[in-house]
C-alpha positions in Angstrom: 16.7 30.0 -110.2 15.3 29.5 -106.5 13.8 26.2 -107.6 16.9 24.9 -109.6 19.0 25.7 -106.5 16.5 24.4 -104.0 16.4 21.5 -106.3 20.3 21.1 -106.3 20.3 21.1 -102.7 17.7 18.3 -102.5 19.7 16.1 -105.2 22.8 16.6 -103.2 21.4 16.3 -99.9 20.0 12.8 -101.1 23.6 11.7 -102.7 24.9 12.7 -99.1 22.4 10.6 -97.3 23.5 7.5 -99.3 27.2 8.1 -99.0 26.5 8.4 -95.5 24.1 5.3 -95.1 26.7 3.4 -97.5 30.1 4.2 -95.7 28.4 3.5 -92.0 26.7 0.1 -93.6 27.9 -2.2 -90.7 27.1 0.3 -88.3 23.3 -0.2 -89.9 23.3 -3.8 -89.5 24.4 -4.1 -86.3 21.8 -1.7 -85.4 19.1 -3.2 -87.2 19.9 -7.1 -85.6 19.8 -5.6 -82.6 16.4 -4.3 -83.2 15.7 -7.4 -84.3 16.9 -9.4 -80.8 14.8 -6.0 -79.1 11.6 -7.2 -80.7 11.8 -10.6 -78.9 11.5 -8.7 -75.8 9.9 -5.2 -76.0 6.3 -5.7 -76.8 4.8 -3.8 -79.8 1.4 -2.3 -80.9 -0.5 -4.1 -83.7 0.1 -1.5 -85.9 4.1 -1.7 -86.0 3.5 -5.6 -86.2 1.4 -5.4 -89.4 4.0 -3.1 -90.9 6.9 -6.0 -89.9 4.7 -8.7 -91.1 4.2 -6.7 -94.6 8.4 -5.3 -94.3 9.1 -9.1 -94.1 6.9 -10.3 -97.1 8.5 -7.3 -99.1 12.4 -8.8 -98.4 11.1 -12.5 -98.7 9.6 -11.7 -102.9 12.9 -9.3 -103.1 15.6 -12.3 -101.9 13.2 -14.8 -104.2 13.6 -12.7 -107.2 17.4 -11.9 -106.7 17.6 -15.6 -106.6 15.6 -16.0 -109.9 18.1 -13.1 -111.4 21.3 -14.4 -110.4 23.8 -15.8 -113.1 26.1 -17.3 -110.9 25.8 -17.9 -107.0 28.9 -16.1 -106.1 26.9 -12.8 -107.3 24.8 -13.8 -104.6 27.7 -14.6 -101.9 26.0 -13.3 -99.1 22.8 -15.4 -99.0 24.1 -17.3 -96.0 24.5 -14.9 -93.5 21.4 -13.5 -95.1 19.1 -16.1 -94.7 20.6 -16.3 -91.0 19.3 -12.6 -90.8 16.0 -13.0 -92.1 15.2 -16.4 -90.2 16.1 -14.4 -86.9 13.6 -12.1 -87.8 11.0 -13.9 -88.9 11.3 -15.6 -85.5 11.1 -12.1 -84.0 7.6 -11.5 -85.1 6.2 -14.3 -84.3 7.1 -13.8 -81.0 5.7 -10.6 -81.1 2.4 -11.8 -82.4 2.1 -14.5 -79.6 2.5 -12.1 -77.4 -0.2 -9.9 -78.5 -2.6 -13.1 -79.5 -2.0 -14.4 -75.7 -2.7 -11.4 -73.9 -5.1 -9.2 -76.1 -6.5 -11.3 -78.4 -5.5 -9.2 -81.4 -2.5 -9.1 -83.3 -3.3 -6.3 -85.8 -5.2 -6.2 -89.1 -3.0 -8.6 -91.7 -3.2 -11.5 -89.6 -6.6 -10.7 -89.0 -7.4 -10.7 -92.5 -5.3 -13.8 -93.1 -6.9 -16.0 -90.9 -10.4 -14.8 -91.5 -9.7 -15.3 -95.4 -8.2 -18.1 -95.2 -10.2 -19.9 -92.8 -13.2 -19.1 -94.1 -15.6 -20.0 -91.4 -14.1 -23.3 -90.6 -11.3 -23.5 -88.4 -10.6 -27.5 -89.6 -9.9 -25.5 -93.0 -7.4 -23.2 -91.9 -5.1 -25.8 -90.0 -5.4 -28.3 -93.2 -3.9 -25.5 -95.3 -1.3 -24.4 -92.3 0.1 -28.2 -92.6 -0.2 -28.7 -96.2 1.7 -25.3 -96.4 4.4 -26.5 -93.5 5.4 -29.9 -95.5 5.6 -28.9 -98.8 8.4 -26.3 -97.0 10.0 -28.6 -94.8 9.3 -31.9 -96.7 9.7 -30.5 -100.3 11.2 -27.6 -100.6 13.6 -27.6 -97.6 14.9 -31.0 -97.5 15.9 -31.0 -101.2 17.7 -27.8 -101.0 19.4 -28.8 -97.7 20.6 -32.4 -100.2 21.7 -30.8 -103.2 23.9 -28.0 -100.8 25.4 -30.6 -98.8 26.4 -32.9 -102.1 27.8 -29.7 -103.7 29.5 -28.3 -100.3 31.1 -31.9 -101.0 31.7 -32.1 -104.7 33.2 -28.9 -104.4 35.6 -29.7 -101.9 36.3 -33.1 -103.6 36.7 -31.2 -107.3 39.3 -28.3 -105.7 42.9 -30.2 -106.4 42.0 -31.2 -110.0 40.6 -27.6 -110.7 44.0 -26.0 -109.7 46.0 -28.7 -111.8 43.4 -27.2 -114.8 44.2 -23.9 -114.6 48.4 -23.9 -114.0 47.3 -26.4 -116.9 46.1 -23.2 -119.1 48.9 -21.1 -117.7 52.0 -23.1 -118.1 50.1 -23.5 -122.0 49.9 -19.7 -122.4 45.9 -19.7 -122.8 45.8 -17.4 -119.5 47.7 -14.9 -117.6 49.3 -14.8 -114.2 46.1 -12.2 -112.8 43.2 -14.5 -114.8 44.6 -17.7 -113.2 44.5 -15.8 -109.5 41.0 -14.5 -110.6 40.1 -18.4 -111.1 41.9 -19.7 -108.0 39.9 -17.1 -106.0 36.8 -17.8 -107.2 37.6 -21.8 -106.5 37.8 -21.0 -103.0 34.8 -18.7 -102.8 32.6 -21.4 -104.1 33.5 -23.6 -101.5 33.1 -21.2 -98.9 29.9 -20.4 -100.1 28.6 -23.8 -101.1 30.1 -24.9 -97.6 28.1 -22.1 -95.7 25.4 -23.0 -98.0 25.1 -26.6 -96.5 24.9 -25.3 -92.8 22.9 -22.4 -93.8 19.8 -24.5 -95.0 19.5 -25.9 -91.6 18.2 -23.1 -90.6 15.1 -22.9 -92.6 14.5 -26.5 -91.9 14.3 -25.0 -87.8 12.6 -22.4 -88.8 9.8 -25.0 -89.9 9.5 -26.7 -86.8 9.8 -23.6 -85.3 6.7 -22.3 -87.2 4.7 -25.6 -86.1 5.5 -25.2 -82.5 4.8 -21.3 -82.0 1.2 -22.2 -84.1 0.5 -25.1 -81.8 1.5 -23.3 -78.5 -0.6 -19.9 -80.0 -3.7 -22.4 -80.8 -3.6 -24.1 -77.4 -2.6 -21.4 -75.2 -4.8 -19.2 -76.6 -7.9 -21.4 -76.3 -6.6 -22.0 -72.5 -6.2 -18.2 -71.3 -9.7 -17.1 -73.0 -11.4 -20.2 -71.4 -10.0 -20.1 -68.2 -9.0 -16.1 -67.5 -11.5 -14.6 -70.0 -14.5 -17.0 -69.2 -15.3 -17.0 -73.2 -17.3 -20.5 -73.7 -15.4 -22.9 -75.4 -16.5 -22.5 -78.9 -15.9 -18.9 -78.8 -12.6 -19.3 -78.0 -11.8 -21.4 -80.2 -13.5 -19.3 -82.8 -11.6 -16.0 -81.6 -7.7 -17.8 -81.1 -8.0 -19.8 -84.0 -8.6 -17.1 -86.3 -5.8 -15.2 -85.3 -3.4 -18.6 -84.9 -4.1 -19.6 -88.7 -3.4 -15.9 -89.6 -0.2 -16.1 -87.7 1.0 -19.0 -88.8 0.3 -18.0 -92.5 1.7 -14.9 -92.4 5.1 -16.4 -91.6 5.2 -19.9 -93.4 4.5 -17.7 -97.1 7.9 -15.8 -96.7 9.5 -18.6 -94.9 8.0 -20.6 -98.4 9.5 -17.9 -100.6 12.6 -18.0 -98.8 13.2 -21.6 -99.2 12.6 -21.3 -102.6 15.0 -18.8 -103.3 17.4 -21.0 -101.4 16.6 -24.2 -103.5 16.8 -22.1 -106.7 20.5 -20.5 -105.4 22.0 -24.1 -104.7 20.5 -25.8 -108.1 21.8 -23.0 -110.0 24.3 -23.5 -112.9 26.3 -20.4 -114.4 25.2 -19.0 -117.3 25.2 -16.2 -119.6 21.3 -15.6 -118.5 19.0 -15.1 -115.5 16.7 -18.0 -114.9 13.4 -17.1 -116.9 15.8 -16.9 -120.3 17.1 -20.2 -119.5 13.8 -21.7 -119.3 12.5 -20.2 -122.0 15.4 -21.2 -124.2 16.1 -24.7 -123.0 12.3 -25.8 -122.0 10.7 -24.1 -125.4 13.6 -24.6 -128.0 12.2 -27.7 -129.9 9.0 -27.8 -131.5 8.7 -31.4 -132.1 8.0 -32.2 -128.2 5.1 -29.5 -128.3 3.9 -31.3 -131.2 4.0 -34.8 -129.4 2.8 -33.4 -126.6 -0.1 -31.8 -128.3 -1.1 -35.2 -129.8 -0.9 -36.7 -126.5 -3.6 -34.5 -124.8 -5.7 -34.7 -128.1 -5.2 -38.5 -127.6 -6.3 -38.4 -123.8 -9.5 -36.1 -124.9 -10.5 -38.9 -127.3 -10.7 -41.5 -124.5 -14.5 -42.4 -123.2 -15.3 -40.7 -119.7 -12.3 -38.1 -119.6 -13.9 -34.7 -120.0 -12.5 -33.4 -123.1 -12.4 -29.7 -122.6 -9.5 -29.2 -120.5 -7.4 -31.5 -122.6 -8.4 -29.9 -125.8 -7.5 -26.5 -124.8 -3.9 -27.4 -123.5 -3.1 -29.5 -126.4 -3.8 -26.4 -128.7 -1.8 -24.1 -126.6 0.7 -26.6 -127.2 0.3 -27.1 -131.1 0.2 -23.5 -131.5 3.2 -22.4 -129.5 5.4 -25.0 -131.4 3.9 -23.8 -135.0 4.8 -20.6 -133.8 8.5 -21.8 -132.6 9.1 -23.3 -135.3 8.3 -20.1 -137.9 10.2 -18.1 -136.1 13.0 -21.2 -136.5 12.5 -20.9 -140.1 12.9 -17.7 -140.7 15.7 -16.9 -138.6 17.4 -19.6 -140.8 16.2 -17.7 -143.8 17.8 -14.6 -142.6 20.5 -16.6 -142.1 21.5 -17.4 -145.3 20.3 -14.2 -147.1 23.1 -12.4 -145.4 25.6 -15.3 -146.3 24.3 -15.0 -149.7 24.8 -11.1 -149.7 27.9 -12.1 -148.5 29.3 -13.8 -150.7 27.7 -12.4 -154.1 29.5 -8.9 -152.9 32.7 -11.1 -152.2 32.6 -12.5 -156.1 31.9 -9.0 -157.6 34.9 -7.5 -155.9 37.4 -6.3 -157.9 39.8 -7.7 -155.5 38.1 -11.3 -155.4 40.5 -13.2 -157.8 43.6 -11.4 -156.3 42.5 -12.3 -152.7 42.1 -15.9 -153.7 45.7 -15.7 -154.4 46.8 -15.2 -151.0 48.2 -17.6 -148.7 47.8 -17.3 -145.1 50.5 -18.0 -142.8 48.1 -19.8 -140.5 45.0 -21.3 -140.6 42.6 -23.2 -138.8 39.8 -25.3 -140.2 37.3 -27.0 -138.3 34.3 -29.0 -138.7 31.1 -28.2 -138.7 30.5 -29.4 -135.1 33.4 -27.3 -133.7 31.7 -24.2 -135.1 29.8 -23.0 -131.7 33.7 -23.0 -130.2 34.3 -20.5 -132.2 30.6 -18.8 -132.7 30.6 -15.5 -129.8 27.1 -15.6 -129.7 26.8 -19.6 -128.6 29.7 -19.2 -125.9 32.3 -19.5 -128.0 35.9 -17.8 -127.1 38.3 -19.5 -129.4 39.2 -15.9 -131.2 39.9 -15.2 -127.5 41.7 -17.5 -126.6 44.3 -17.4 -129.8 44.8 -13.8 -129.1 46.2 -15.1 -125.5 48.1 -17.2 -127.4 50.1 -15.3 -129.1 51.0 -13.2 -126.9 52.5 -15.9 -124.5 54.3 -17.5 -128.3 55.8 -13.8 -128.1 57.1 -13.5 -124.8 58.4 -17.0 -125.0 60.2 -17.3 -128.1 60.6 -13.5 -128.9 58.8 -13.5 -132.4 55.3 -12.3 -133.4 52.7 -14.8 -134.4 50.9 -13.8 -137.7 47.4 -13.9 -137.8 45.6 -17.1 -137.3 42.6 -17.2 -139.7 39.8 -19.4 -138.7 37.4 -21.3 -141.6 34.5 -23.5 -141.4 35.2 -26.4 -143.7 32.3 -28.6 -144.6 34.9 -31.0 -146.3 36.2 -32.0 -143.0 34.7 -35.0 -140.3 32.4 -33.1 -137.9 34.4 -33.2 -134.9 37.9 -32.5 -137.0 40.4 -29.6 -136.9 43.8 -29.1 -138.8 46.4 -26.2 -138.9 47.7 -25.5 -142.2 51.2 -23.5 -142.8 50.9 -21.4 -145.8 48.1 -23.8 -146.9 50.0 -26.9 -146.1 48.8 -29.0 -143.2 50.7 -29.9 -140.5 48.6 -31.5 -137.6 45.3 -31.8 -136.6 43.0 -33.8 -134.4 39.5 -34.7 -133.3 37.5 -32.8 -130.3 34.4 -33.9 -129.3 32.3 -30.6 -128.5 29.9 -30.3 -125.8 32.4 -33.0 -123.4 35.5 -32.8 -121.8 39.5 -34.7 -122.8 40.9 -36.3 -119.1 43.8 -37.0 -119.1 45.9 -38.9 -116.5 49.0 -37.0 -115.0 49.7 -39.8 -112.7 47.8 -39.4 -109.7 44.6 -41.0 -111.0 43.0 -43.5 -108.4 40.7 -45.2 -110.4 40.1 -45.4 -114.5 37.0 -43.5 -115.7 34.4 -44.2 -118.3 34.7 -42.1 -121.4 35.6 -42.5 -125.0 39.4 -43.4 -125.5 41.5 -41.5 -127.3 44.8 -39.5 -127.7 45.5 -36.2 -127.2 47.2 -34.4 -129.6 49.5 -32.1 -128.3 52.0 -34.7 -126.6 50.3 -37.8 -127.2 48.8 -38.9 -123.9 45.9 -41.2 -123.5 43.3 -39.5 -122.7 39.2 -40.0 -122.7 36.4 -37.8 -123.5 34.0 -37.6 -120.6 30.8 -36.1 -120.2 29.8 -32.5 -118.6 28.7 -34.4 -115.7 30.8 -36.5 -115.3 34.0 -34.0 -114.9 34.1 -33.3 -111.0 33.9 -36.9 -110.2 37.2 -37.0 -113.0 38.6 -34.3 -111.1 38.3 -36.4 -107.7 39.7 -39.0 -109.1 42.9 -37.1 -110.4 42.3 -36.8 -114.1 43.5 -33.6 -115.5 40.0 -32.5 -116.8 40.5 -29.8 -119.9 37.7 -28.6 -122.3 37.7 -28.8 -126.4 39.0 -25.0 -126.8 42.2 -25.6 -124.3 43.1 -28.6 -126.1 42.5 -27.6 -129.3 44.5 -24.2 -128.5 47.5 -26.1 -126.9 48.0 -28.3 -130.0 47.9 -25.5 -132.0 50.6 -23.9 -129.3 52.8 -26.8 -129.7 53.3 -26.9 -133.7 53.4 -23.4 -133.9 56.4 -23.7 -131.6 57.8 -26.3 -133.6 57.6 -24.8 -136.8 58.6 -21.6 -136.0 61.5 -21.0 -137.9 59.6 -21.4 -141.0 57.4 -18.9 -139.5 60.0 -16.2 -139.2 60.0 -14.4 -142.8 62.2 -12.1 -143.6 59.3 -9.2 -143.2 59.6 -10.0 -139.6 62.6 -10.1 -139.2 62.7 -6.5 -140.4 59.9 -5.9 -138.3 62.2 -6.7 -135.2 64.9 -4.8 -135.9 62.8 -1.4 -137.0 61.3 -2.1 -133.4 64.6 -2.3 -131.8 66.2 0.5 -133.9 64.3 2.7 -131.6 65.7 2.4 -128.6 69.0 0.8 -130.1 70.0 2.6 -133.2 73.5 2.5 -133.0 73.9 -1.2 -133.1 70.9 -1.6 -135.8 72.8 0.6 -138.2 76.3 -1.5 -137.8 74.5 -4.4 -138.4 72.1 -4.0 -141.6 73.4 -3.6 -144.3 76.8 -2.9 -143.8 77.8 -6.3 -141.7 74.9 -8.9 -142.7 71.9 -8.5 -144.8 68.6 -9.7 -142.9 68.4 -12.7 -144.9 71.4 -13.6 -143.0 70.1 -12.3 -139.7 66.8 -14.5 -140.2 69.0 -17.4 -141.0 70.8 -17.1 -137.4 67.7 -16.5 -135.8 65.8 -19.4 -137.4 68.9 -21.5 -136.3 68.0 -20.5 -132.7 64.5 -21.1 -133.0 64.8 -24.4 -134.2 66.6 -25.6 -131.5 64.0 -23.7 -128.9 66.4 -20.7 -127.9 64.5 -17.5 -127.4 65.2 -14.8 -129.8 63.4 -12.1 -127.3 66.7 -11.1 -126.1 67.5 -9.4 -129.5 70.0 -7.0 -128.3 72.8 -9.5 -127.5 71.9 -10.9 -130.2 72.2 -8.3 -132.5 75.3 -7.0 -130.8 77.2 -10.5 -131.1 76.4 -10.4 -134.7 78.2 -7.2 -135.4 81.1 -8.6 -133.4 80.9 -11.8 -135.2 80.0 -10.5 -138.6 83.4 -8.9 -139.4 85.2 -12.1 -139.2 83.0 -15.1 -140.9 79.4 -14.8 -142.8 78.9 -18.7 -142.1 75.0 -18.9 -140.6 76.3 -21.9 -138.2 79.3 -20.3 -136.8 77.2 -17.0 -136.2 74.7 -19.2 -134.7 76.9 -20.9 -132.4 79.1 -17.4 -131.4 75.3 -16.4 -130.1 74.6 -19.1 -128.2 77.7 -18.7 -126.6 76.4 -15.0 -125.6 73.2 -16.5 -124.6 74.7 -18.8 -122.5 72.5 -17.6 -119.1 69.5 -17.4 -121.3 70.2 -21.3 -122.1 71.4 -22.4 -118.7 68.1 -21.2 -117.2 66.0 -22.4 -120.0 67.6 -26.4 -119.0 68.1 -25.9 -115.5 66.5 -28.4 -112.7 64.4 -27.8 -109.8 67.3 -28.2 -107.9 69.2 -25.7 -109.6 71.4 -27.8 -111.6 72.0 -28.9 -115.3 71.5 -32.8 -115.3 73.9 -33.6 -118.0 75.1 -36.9 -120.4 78.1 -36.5 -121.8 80.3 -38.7 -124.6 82.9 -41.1 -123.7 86.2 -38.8 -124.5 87.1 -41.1 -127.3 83.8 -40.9 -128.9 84.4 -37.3 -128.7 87.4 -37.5 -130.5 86.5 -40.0 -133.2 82.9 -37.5 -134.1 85.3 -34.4 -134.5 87.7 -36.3 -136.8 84.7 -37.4 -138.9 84.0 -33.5 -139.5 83.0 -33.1 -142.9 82.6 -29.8 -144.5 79.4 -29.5 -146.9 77.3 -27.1 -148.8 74.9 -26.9 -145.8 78.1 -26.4 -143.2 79.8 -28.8 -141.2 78.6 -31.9 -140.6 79.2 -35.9 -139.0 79.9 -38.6 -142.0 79.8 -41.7 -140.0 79.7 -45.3 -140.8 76.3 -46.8 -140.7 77.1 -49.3 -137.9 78.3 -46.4 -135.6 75.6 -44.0 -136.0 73.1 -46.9 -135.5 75.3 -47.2 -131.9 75.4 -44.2 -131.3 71.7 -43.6 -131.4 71.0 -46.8 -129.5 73.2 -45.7 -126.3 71.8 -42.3 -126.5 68.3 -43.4 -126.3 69.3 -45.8 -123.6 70.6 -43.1 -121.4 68.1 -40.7 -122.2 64.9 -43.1 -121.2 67.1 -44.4 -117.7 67.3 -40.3 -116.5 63.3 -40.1 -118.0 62.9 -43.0 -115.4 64.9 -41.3 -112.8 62.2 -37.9 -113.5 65.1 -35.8 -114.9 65.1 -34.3 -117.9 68.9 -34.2 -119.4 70.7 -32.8 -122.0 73.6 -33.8 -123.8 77.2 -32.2 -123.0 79.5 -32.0 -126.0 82.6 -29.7 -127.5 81.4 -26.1 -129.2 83.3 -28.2 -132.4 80.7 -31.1 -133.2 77.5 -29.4 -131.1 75.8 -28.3 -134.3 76.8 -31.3 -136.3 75.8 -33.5 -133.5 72.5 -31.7 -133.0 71.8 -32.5 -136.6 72.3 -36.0 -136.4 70.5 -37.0 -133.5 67.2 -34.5 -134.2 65.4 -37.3 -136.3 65.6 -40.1 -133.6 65.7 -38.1 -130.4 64.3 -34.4 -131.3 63.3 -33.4 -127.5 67.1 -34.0 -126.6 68.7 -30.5 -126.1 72.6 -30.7 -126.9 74.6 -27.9 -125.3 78.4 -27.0 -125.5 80.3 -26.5 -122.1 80.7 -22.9 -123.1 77.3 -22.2 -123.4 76.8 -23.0 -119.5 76.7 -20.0 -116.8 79.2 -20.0 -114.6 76.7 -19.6 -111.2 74.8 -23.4 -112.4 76.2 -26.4 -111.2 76.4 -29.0 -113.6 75.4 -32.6 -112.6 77.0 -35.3 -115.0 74.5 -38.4 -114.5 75.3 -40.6 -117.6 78.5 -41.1 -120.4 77.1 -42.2 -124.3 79.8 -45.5 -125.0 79.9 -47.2 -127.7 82.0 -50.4 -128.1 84.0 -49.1 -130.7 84.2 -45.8 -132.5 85.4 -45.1 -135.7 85.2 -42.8 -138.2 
């Protein structure tokens, strides 16, 4: 019992330590670079020197392999101000050790041991293998880092205004929410910041180079001078004594100085992925046999030659043959195991009892790609198209007010690589082509310059558009391309004609489905309304009415409500319709207004007016326009006119008309102009000014 409490107050005396060193952090630093700025000054024994040299070798391998571990650099955000930190004190001990090599002639035991080791007896050794060390740093290592962070600092910068477009892009699509999009707008920033600090930051190891060169040269020179001239030590032991402990200096700060420019070139060359830098390697560098093969034939090939020792080229080209046999077993039989389990798969699939019944079923909605589009839907490679549907739906639901059934997702080997269609209950009804692995730019009229890519359309609205590659996307983005990737587009399409076919989505199920939901918080006007005033086939017809036109249905309580009203008095699915647009008259006038808060409206030319209502025709499908050919022909034409002078104006209109011919007219004009919304004056809001800015004439109109 003693020991399990003296134990319990170890365990919590150690978790109070950390809180404390954890809450008090910049309190620690500040301490710590001020002991840092104190080491410049305060001279130090050898000892506490060799334990900073080995403290610093100890953070340079820990920042190097952070580096190698990182996925993406904003993990790693604070590598600027770090390397700042750890230059400083670098800098610190090599004053230190000057100090101590000028005036004792000893600066401890590792720097001992490193220039003794190193130099081996020669001191012309020792200063080869300080330079060779110093450019491959500051040549190398620190000059291409310093590049490549200065072009991305740029690119970055360059790439911000078309990223933002991208991603109110996905959110005015639905394929992200209001807190992912801020996520992504946050981390757009921090990459600049970072790859801006980044670009400043590298100078510093490049100064830390010459640095290192200087403080070797001054410890080398001096030192030589002091034990000559204050020591009387001939010249050759001098040299022999400072030169030791000058190589060993110098070594013993350009190795971490190396690691740390490493780490920085690997940090600012460093994409994002799903894995650390080893797996990376190994999969990219080692995942086709066929070059280990060729490469294995070309060492054998070079052994073969006359005069080239044949050994060394043997050996390597068997390592190389063997690790691509071996690669390309283990290709094999993960492709066997593979297919087993799709085999297992399906034979259980054909001896279900279930299997013929299933095969019956027709989906609501499906989507069947390609074989190529396969990884955008394949977790394991990447793929978040499941994802990305589920976003979908949810934003179809909040805008129109109606739940999206299941998309199903099939592989269909009968289909073009690169193709995709959407079927309704097994009928198709669009489709396109998306070239995986590149990215659809499309111009929303601020590009500056055209951009090389393969043309094509995209298939949502029908813009042109061009597939670029990977790399070539921020310079797109520069240029002011909207830049979007297979999955968005293919997800938006899919958005769109979902949209557009949703009254045939709504089933009478659904409908049901609606009304049990809203039967629990409204159960008084659920229970006036089915069964006693309309059946739900009736309701679904009012609602598909709406939904066909683009009102939202989400508002079901109104709607629900007007019905009862309504419902006593006609069972006619148009008049219901139009007595609930009427009560979703706000809901409409927001859903058309401007910018400027106004409804930009055409309206008919009174007599037109007149002569359309006296060509009200009563059918089997409800009311509707019988016109002569030569008028509806003119009628169509002046519409189109009026609509394509506001389109050049950059307003969006709608068409004004009498609650009598709204329907009838809405019907008539759907074919030729289907994106022009036509309203009745009493389904405007009183608080929304409306803004007449064209009159449909026609030079004569007759019934």
């Amino acid at each position: 019992m003693a020991a399990a409490r003296t134990s319990a107050r170890r365990d919590t005396s150690d978790v109070g330590l950390l809180s404390i060193i954890t809450r008090n952090s910049d309190v620690a630093l500040a301490i710590t670079v001020l002991a840092v700025i104190g080491l410049m000054i305060v001279p130090v024994p050898p000892m506490v020197l060799s334990l900073l040299i080995v403290a610093n070798f100890a953070a340079s391998v820990t920042i190097m392999l952070i580096a190698m571990y990182t996925r993406e650099v904003l993990s790693f955000s604070v590598f600027p101000s770090l390397l700042l930190l750890v230059t400083l004190f670098r800098l610190a001990i090599n004053i230190a050790s000057t100090r101590l090599i000028l005036l004792y002639g000893d600066a401890g035991s590792v720097i001992d041991a490193f220039g003794e080791f190193v130099i081996g007896g020669s001191l012309i050794v020792g200063i080869v293998v300080f330079l060779i060390l110093l450019v491959i740093q500051f040549v190398v290592i620190t000059n291409g880092a310093g590049r490549v962070a200065e072009v991305a600092a740029r690119f970055t910068l360059d790439a911000m205004p078309g990223k933002q477009m991208s991603i109110d892009a996905d959110l005015n699509a639905g394929l992200i929410s209001d807190t992912e999009a801020r996520t992504r707008r946050a981390k757009i920033s921090a990459e600049a910041d970072f790859y801006g600090a980044m670009d400043g930051a590298s100078k510093f190891v490049k100064g830390d180079a010459v640095a290192g060169l200087i403080i070797t040269s001054i410890n080398l020179i001096g030192g030589m001078t002091i034990g000559i001239v204050q020591q009387g030590l001939a010249p050759g032991e001098a040299v022999s004594a400072f030169s030791i402990l000058t190589v060993g200096d110098g070594l013993v700060s350009q190795i971490p100085a190396l690691l740390v420019s490493t780490a920085t070139g690997i940090i600012v060359t460093r994409a994002a992925s799903e894995g650390h830098l080893g797996q990376d390697i190994g999969g990219q560098l080692f995942s086709n046999p066929r070059v280990m093969f060729i490469v294995a034939g070309i060492l054998t090939t070079f052994g073969l030659v006359p005069g080239l020792p044949r050994s060394p080229f043997f050996i390597i080209a068997a390592i190389m043959g063997g690790a691509g046999y071996l690669l390309r077993q283990r290709q094999r039989a993960r492709a066997v195991e593979v297919a087993e389990a799709r085999e297992v798969e399906d034979r259980d699939e054909a001896q279900s009892v279930d299997s013929v019944v299933n095969m019956l079923r027709v989906d609501p909605l499906e989507v069947e790609v390609g074989y190529g589009l396969i990884p955008l839907v394949d977790g394991e490679h990447g793929g978040n198209l499941l994802h990305r549907i589920t976003i979908m739906r949810r934003q179809i639901a909040t805008d129109l007010g109606i739940v999206v059934p299941m998309i199903r997702i099939r592989d269909n080997l009968s289909l073009p690589a690169n193709q995709y269609v959407l079927k309704l209950r097994g009928i198709e009804i669009g489709g396109g082509q998306l070239l995986a692995g590149q990215f659809l730019a499309m111009d929303s009229g601020l590009a500056t310059a055209e951009i090389a890519g393969t043309a094509t359309t995209e298939p949502a609205f029908g813009l042109p558009a061009r597939w670029i590659a990977p790399a070539d996307k921020q310079q797109a983005e520069f240029l002011g391309y909207t830049v979007v990737d297979p999955p968005s587009v293919l997800i938006t399409h899919v958005s769109e004609l979902i949209k557009r076919h949703s009254p045939e989505l709504l089933s009478r199920q659904d409908v049901q489905t609606l009304l049990n939901h809203l039967k629990e918080e409204y159960p008084a006007v659920v229970d006036e309304l089915v069964p006693g005033i309309l059946t739900v086939g009736e309701v679904q017809g009012v609602l598909q009415l709406l939904l066909a036109e683009g009102v939202s249905v989400r508002d079901l309580v109104t709607i629900a409500e007007t019905l009862a009203d309504l419902g006593r008095q006609t069972k006619e699915i148009e008049a219901l319709t139009e007595g609930v647009r009427t009560a979703l008259a706000r809901q409409i006038t927001m859903q058309h207004r401007a910018a400027d808060n106004r409804i930009h409206a055409m309206t008919l030319n009174p007599r037109l007016e007149q002569s359309l209502a006296q060509a009200l025709t009563p059918t089997d499908a409800g009311m509707a326009l019988v016109v002569s050919p030569e008028l509806l022909q003119r009628l169509l034409t002046a519409v189109a006119a009026q609509l394509e002078r506001a389109a050049a104006q950059g307003r969006q209109p709608v068409l004004l008309t009498s609650s009598r011919i709204r329907r009838p007219l809405r019907r008539l004009l759907e074919r030729s102009v289907p994106a022009l919304p036509v309203i009745a004056f009493a389904e405007i809001a009183r608080e929304v000014e409306v803004e007449a800015i064209a009159q449909v004439e026609v030079e004569y109109a007759a019934a």
